[in-house]
PDB file of N, CA, C and O in Angstrom:
ATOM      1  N   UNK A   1       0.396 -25.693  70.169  1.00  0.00           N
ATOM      2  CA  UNK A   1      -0.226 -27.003  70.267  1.00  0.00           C
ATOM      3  C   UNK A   1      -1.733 -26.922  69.988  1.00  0.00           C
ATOM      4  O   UNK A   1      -2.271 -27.788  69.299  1.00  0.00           O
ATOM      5  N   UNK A   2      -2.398 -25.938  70.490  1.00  0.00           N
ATOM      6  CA  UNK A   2      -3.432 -25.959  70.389  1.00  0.00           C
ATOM      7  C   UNK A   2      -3.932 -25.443  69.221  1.00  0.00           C
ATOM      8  O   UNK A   2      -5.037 -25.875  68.892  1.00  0.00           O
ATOM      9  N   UNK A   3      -3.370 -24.570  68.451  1.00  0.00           N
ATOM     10  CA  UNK A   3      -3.492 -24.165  66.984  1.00  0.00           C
ATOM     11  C   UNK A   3      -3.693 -25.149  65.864  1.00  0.00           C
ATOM     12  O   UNK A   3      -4.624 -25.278  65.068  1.00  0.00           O
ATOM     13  N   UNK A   4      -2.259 -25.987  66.064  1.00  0.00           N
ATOM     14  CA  UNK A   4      -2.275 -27.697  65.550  1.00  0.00           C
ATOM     15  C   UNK A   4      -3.343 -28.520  65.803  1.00  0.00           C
ATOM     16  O   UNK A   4      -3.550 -29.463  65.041  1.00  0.00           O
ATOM     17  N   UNK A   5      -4.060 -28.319  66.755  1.00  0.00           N
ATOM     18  CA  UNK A   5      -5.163 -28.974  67.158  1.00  0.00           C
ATOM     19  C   UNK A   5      -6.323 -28.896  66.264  1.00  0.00           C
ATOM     20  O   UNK A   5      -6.690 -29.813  65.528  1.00  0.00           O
ATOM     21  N   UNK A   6      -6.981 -27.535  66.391  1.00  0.00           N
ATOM     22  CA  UNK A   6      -7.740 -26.456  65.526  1.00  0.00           C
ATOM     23  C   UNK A   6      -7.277 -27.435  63.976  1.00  0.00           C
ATOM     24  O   UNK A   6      -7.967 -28.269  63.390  1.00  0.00           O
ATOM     25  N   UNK A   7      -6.370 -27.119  63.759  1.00  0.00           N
ATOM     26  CA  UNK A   7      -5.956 -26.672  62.215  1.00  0.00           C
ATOM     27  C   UNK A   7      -6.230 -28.154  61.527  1.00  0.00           C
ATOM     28  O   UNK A   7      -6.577 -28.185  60.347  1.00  0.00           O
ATOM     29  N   UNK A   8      -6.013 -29.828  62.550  1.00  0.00           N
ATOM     30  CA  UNK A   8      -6.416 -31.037  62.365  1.00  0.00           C
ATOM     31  C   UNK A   8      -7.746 -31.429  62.439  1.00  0.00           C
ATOM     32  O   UNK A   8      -8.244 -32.546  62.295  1.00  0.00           O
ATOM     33  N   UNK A   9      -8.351 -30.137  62.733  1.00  0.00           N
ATOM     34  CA  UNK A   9     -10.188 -30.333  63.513  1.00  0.00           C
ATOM     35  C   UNK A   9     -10.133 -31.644  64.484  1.00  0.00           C
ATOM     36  O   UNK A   9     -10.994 -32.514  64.356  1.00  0.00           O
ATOM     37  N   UNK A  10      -9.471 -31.721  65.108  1.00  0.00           N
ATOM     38  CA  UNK A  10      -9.686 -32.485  66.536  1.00  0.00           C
ATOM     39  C   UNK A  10     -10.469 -31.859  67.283  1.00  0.00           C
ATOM     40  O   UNK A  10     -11.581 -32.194  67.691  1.00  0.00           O
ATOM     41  N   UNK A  11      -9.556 -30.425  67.568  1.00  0.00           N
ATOM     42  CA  UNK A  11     -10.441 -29.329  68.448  1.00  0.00           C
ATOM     43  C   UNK A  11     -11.201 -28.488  67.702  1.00  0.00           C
ATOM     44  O   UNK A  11     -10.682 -27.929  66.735  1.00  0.00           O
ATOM     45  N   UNK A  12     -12.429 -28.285  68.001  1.00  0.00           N
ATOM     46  CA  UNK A  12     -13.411 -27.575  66.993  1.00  0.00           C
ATOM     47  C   UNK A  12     -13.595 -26.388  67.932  1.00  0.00           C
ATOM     48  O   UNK A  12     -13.358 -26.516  69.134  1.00  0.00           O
ATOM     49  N   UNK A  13     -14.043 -25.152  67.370  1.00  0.00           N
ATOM     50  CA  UNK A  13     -14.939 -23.608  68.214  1.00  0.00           C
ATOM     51  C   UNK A  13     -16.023 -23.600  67.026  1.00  0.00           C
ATOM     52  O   UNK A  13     -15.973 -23.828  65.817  1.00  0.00           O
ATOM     53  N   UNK A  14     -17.022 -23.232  67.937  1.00  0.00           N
ATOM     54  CA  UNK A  14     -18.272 -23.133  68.021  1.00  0.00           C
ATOM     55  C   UNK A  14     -19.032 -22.625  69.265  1.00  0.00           C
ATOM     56  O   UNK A  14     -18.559 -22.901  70.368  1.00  0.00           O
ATOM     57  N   UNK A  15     -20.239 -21.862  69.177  1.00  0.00           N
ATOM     58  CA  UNK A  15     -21.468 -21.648  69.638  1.00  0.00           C
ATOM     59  C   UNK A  15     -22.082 -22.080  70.028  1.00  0.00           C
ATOM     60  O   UNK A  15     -22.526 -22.837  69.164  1.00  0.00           O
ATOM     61  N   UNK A  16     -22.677 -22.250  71.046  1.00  0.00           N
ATOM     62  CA  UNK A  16     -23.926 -23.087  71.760  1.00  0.00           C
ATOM     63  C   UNK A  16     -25.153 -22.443  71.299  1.00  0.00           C
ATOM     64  O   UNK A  16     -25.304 -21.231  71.448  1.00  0.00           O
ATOM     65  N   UNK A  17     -26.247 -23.352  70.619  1.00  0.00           N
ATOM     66  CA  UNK A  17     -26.903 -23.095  69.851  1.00  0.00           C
ATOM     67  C   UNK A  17     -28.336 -23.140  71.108  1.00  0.00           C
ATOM     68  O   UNK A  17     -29.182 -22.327  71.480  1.00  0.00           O
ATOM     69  N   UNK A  18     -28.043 -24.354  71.390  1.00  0.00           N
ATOM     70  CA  UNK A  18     -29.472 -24.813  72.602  1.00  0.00           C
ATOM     71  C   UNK A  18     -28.709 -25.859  73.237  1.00  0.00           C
ATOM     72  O   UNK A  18     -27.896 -26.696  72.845  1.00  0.00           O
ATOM     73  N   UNK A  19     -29.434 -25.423  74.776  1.00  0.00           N
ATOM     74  CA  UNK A  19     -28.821 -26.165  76.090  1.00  0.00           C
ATOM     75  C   UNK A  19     -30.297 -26.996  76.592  1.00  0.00           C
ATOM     76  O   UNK A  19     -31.242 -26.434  77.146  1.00  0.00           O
ATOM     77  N   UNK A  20     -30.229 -28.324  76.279  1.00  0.00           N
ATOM     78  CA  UNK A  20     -31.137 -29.044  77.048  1.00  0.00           C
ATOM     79  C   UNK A  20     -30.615 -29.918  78.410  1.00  0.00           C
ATOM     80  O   UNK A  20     -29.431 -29.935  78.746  1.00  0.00           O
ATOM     81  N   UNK A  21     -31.475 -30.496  78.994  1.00  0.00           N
ATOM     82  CA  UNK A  21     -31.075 -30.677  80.321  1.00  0.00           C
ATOM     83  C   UNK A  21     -29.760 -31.468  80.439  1.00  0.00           C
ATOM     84  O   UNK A  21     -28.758 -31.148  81.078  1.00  0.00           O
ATOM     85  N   UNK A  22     -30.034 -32.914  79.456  1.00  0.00           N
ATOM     86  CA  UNK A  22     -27.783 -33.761  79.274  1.00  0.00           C
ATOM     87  C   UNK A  22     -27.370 -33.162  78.306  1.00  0.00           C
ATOM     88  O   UNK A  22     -26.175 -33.441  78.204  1.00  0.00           O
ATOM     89  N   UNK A  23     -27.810 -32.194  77.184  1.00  0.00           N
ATOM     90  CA  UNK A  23     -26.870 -32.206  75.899  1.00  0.00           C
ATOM     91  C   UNK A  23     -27.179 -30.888  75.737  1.00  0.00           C
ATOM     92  O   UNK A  23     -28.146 -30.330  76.255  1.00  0.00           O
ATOM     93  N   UNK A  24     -25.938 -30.122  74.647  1.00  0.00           N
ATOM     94  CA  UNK A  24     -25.712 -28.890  74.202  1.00  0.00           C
ATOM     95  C   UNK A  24     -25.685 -29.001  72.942  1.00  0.00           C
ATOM     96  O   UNK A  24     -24.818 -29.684  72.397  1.00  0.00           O
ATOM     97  N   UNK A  25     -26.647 -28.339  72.242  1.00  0.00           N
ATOM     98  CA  UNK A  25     -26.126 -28.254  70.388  1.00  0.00           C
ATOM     99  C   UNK A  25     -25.340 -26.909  70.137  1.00  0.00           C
ATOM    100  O   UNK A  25     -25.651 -25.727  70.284  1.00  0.00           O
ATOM    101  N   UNK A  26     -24.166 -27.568  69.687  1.00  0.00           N
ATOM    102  CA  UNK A  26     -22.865 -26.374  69.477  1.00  0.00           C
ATOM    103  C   UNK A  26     -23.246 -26.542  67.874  1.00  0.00           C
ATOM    104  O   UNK A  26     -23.419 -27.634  67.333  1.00  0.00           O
ATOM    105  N   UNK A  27     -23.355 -25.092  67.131  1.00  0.00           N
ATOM    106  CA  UNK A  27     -22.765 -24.499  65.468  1.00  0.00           C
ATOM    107  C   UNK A  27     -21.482 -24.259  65.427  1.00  0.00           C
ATOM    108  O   UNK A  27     -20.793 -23.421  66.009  1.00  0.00           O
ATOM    109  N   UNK A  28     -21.248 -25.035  64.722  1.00  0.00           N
ATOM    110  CA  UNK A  28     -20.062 -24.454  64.071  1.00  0.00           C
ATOM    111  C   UNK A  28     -20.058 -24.699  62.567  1.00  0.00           C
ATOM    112  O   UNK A  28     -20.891 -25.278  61.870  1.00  0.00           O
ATOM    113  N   UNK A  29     -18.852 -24.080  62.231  1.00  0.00           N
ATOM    114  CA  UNK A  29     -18.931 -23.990  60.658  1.00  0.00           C
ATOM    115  C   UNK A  29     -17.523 -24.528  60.393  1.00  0.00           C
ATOM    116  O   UNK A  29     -16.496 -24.113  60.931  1.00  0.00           O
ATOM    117  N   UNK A  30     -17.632 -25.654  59.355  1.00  0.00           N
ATOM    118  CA  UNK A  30     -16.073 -25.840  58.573  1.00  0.00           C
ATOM    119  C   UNK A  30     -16.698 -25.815  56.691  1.00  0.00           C
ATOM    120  O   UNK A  30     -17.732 -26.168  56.124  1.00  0.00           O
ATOM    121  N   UNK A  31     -15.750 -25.362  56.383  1.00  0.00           N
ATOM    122  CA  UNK A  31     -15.778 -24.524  54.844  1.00  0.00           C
ATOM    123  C   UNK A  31     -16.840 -23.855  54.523  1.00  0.00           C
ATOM    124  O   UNK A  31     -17.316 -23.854  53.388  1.00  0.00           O
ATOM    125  N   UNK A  32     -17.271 -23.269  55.431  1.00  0.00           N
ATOM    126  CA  UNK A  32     -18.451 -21.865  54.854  1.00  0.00           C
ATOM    127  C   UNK A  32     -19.689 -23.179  55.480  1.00  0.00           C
ATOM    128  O   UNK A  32     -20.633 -22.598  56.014  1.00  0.00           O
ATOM    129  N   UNK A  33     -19.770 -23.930  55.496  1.00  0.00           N
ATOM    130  CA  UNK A  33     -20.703 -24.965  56.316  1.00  0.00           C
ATOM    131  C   UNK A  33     -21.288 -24.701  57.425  1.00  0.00           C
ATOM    132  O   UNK A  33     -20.663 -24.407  58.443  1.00  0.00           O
ATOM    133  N   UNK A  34     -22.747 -24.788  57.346  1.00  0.00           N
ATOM    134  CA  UNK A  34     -22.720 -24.430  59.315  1.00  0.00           C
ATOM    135  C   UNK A  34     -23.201 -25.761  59.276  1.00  0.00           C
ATOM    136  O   UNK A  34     -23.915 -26.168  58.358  1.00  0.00           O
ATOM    137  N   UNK A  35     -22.686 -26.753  60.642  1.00  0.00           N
ATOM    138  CA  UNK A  35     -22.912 -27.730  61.277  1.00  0.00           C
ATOM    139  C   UNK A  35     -23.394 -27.303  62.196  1.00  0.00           C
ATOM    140  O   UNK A  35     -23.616 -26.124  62.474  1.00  0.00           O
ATOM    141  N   UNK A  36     -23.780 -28.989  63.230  1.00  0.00           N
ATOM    142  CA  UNK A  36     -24.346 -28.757  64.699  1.00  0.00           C
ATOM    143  C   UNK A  36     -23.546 -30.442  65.165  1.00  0.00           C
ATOM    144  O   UNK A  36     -23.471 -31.516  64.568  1.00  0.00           O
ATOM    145  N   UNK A  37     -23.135 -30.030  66.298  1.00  0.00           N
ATOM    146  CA  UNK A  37     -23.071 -31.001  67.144  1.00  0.00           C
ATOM    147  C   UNK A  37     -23.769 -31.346  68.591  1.00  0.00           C
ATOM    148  O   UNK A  37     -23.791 -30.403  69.383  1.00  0.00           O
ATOM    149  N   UNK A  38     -24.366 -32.645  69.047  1.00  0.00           N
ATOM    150  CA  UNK A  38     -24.612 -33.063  69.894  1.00  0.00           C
ATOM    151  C   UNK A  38     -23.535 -32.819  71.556  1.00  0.00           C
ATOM    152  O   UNK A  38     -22.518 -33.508  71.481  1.00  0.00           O
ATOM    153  N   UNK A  39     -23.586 -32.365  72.311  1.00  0.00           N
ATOM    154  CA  UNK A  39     -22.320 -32.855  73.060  1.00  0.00           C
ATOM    155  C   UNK A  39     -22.799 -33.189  74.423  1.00  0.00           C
ATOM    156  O   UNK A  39     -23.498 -32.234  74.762  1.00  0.00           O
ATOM    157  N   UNK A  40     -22.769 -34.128  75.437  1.00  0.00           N
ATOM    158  CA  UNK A  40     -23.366 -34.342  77.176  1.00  0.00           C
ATOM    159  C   UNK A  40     -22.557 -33.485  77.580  1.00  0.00           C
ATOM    160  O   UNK A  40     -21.349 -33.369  77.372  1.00  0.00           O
ATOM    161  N   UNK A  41     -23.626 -32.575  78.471  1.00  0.00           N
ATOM    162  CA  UNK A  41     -23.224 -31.428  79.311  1.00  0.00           C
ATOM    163  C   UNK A  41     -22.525 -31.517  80.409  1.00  0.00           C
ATOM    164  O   UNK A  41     -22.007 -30.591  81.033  1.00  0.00           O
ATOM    165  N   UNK A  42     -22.504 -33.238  80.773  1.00  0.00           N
ATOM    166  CA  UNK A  42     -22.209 -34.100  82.504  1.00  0.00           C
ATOM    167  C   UNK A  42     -21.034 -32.947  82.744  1.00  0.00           C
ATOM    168  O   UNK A  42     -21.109 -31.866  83.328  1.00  0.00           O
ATOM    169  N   UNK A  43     -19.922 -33.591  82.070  1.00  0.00           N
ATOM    170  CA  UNK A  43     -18.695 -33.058  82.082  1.00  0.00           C
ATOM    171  C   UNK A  43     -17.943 -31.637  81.590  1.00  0.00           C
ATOM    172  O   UNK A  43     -16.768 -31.520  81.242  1.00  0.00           O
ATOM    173  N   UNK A  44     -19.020 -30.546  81.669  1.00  0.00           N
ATOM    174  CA  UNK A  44     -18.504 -29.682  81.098  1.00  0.00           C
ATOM    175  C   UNK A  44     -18.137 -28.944  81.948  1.00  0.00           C
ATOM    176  O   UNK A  44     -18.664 -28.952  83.061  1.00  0.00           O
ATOM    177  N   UNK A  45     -16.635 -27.715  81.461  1.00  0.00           N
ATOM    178  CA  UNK A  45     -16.489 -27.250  82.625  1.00  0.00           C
ATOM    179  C   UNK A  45     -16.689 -25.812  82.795  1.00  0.00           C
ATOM    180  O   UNK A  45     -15.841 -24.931  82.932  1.00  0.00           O
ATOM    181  N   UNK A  46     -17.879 -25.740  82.765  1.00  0.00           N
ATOM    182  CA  UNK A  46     -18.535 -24.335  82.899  1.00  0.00           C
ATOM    183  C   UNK A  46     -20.226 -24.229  83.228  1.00  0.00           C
ATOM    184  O   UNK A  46     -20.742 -25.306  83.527  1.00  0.00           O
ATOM    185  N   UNK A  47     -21.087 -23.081  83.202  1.00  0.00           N
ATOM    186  CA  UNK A  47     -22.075 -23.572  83.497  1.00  0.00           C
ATOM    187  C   UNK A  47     -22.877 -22.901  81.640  1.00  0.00           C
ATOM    188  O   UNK A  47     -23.333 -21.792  81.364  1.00  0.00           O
ATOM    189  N   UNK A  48     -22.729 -24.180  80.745  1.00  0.00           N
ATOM    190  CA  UNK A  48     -22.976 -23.602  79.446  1.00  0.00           C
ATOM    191  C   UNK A  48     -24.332 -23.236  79.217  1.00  0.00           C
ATOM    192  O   UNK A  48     -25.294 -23.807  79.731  1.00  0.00           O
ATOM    193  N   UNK A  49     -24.412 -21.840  78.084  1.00  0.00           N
ATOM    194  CA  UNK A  49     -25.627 -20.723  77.905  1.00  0.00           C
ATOM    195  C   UNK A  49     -25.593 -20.557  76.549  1.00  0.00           C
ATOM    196  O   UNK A  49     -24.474 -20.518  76.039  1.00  0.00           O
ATOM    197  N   UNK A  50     -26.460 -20.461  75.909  1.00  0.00           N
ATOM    198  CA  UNK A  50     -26.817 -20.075  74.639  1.00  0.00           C
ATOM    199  C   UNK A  50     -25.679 -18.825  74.087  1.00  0.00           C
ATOM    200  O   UNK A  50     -25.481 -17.884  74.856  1.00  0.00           O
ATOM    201  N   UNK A  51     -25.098 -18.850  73.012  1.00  0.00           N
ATOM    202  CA  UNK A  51     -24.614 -18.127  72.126  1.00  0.00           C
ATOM    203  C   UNK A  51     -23.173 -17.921  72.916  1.00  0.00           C
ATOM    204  O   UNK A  51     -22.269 -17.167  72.557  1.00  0.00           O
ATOM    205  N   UNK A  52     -23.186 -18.812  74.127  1.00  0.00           N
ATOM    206  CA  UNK A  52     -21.509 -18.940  74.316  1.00  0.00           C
ATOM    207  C   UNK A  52     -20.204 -19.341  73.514  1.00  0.00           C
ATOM    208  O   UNK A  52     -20.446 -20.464  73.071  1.00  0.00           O
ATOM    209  N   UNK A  53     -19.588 -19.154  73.321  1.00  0.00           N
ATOM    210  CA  UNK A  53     -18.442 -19.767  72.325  1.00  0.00           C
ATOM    211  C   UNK A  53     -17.952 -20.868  73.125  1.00  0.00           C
ATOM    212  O   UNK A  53     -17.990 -20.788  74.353  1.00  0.00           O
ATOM    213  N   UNK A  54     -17.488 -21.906  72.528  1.00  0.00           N
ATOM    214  CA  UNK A  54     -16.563 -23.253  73.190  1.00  0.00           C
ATOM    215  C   UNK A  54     -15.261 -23.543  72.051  1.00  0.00           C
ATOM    216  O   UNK A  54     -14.970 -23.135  70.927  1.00  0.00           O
ATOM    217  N   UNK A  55     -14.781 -24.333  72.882  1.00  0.00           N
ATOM    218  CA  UNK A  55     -14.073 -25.253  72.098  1.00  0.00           C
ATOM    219  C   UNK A  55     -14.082 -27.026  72.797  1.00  0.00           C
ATOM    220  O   UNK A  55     -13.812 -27.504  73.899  1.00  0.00           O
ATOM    221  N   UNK A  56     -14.453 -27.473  71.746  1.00  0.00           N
ATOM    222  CA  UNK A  56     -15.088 -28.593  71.853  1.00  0.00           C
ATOM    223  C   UNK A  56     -14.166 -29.655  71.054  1.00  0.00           C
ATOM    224  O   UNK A  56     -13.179 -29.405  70.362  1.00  0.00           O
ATOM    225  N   UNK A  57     -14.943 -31.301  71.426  1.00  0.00           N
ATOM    226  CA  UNK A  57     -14.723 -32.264  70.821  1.00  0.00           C
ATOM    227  C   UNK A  57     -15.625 -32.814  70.063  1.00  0.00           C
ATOM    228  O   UNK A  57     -16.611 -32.114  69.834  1.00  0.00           O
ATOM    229  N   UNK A  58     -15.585 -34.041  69.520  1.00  0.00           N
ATOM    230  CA  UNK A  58     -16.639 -34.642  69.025  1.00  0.00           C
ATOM    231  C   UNK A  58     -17.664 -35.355  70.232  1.00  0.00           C
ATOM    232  O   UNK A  58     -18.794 -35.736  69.926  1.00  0.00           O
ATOM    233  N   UNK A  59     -17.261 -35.452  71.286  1.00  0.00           N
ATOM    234  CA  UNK A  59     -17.943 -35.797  72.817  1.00  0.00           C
ATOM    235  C   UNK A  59     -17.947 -34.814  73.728  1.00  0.00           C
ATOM    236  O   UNK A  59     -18.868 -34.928  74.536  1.00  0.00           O
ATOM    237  N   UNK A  60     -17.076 -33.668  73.925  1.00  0.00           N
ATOM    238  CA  UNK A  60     -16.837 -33.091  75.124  1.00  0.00           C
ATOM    239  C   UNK A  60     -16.742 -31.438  74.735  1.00  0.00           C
ATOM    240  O   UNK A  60     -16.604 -30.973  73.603  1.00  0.00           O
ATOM    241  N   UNK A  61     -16.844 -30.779  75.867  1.00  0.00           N
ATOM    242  CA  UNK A  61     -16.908 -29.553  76.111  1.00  0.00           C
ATOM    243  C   UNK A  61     -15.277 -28.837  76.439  1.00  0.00           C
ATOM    244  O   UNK A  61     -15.300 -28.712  77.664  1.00  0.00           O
ATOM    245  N   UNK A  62     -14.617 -28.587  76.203  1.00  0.00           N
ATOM    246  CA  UNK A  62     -13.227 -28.667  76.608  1.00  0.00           C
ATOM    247  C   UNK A  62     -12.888 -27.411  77.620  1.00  0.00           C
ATOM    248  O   UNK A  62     -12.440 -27.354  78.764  1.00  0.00           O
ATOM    249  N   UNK A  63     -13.293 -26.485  76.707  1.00  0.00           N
ATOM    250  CA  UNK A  63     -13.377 -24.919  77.230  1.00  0.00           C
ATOM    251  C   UNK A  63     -14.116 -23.756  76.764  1.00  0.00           C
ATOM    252  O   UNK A  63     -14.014 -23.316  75.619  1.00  0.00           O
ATOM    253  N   UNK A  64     -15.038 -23.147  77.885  1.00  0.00           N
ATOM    254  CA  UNK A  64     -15.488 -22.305  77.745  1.00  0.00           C
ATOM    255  C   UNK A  64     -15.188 -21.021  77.643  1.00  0.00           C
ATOM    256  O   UNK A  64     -14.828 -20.475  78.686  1.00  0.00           O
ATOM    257  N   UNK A  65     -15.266 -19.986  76.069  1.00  0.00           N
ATOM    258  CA  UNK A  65     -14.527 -18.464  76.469  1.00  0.00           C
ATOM    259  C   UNK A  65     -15.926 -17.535  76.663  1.00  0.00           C
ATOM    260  O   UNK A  65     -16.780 -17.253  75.822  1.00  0.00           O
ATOM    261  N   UNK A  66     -15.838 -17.172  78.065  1.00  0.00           N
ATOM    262  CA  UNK A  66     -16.607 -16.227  78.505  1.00  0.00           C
ATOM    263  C   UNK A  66     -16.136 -14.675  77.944  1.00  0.00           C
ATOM    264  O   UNK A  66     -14.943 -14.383  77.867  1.00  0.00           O
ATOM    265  N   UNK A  67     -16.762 -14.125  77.725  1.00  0.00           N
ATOM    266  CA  UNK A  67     -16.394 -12.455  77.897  1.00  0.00           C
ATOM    267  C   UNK A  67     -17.016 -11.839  78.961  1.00  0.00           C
ATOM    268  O   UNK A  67     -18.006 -11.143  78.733  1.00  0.00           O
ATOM    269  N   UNK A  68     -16.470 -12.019  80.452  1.00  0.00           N
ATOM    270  CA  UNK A  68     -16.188 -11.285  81.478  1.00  0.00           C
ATOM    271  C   UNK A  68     -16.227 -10.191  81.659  1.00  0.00           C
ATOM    272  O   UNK A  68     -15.897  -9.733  82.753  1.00  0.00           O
TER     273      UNK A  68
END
């Protein structure tokens, strides 16, 4: 399901580029592209840091992969 997700770009992965106090700019890249997205931090469920990986929405933070 979640592959399908990915593969429709609903769900995007990306990098947290810079964490300001409401918003996170996540990089990511689609076709060799690097983008940036805006996203409010309100609801995220982690405590997000620079050069973290996510998987994200076009609004939201979905999940954070830490390396623990």
């Amino acid at each position: 399901m979640l592959n399908q997700l990915l593969l429709q770009g609903i769900v995007l992965f990306g990098s947290v580029d810079q964490v300001d106090r409401e918003v996170a700019t996540i990089e990511y890249s689609i076709n060799n592209e690097i983008l940036y997205a805006v996203i409010p931090i309100k609801n995220s469920p982690c405590q997000l840091e620079e050069s973290m990986e996510v998987l994200f929405t076009s609004t939201v933070v979905l999940k954070c992969l830490c390396s623990e």
